[in-house]
C-alpha positions in Angstrom: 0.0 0.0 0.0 1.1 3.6 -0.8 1.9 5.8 1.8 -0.7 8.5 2.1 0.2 12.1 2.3 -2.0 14.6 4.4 -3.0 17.0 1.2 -4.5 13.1 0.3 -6.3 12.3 3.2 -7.4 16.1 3.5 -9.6 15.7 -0.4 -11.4 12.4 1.1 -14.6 11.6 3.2 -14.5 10.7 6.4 -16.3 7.2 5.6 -12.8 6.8 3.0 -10.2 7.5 5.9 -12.0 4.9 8.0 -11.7 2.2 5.0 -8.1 3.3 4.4 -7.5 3.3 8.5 -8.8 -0.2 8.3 -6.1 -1.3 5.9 -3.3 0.1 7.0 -3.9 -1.6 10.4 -4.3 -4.8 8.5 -1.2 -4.3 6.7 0.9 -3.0 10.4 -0.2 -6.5 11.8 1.1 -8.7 8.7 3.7 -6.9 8.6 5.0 -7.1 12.4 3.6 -10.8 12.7 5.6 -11.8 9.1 8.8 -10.1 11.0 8.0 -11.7 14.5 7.7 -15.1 13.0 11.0 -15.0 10.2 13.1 -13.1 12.9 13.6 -10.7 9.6 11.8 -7.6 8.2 12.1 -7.3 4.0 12.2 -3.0 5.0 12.5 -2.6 8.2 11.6 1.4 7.5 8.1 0.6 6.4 6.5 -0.7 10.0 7.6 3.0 10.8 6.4 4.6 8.1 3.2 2.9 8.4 2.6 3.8 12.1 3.4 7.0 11.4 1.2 7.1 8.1 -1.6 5.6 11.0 -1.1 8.8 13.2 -2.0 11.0 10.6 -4.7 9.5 9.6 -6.1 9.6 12.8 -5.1 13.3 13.5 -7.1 14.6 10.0 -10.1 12.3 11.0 -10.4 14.0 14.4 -9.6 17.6 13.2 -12.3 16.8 10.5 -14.7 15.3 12.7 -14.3 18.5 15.0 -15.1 20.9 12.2 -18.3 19.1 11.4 
């Protein structure tokens, strides 16, 4: 999945950022559980960058949800 940038997340609905929200979660957990159980992580920069990615998302929803 492609990172998402904030001018990105800022352009969708609110019902879209909980779909995308969804997914990365989904892909955090594979991607930590594929790491926990071959001991190695293919990019070990992308569990950060999708946390990260996470925390943005859920900063926009809130400020969005608060303007509404």
């Amino acid at each position: 999945m492609a990172i998402l940038r904030s001018n990105e997340i800022w352009e969708m609905e609110i019902e879209e950022i909980q779909e995308k929200l969804i997914e990365l979660k989904v892909e955090l957990n594979k991607t930590v559980s594929k790491g926990a159980a071959a001991g190695v992580i293919d990019n070990p920069g992308q569990v950060k960058e999708l946390k990260r990615t996470i925390a943005r998302v859920l900063t926009i929803m809130s400020q969005k949800q608060k303007e509404n």
